[in-house]
C-alpha positions in Angstrom: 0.0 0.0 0.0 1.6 3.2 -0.7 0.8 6.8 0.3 0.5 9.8 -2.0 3.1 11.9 -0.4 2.6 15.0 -2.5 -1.2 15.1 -3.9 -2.2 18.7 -3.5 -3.4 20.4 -6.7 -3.0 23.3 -5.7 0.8 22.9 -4.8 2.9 24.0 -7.6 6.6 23.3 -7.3 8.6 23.6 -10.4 12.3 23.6 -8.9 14.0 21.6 -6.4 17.1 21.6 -5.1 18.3 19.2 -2.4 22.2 19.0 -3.7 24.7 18.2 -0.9 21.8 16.6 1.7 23.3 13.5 2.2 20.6 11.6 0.6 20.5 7.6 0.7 18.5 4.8 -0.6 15.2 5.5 1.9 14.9 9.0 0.4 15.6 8.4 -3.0 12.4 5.6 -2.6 10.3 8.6 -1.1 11.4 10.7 -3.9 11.0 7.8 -6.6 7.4 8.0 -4.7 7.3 12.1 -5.4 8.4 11.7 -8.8 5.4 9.3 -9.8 2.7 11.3 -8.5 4.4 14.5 -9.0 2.5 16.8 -12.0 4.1 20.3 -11.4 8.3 19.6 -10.9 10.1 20.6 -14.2 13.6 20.9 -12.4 15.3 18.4 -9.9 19.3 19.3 -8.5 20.0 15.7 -6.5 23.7 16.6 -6.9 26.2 15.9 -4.4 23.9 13.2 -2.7 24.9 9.5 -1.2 22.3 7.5 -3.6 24.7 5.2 -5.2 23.3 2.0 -7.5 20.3 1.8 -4.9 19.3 5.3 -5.0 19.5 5.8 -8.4 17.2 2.8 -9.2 14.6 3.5 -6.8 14.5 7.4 -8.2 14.2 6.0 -12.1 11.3 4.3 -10.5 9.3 7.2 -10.0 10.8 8.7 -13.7 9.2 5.7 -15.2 5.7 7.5 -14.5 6.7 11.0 -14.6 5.6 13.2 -17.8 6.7 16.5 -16.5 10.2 16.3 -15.7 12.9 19.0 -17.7 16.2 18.9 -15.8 17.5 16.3 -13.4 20.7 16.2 -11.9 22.3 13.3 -10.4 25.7 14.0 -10.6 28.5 13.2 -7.8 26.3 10.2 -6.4 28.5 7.6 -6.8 26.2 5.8 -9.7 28.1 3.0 -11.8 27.9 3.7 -15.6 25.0 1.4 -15.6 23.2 3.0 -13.8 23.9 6.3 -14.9 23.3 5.2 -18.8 19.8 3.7 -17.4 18.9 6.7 -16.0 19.5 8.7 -19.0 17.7 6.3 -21.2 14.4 6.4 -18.9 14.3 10.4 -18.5 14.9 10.8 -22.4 12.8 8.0 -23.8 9.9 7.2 -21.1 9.2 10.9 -20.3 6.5 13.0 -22.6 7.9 15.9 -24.3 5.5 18.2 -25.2 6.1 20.1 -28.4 10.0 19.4 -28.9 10.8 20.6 -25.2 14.1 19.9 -24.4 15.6 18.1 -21.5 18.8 17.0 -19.8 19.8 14.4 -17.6 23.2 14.6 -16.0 24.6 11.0 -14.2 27.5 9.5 -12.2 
């Protein structure tokens, strides 16, 4: 059973940065959780984090489900290439993209 963590319409976040927070496994799930439901966040800085392999899976989770998505950064989080080349693959191919909007992932 999961909880909608984030579910407010009237909630619009379009930018968030959590670089440098020491974030692991358990809060990449939550955000993986975020990023599913998630209908306003265009831009996502998860720089400088402690996700690793782990993390990194558990965020492209919620990615998998996410059509609004622009920027995401995930770089300096200890990701193999693997992961990092998955990653990249999901955000470019599984996320909509409205009228030729750009978007950039950045991984390792």
């Amino acid at each position: 059973h999961e909880r909608v963590l984030v579910s407010n319409d009237t909630s619009i976040l379009s930018t968030l940065k959590i670089a440098g927070n020491k974030i692991r496994a358990e809060g990449a799930r939550t955000l993986g959780r975020i990023l599913k439901y998630n209908t306003s966040l265009e831009n996502l800085d998860l720089r400088m984090n402690l996700l690793h392999d782990e993390g990194g899976s558990l965020v492209m989770n919620g990615l998998h489900h996410n059509q609004t998505l622009k920027r995401l950064n995930l770089s300096c989080n200890s990701l193999s290439s693997m992961t990092s080349d998955s990653l990249c693959a999901v955000f470019e191919t599984s996320i909509g993209r409205p009228n030729g909007v750009a978007s950039t992932a950045t991984a390792s």
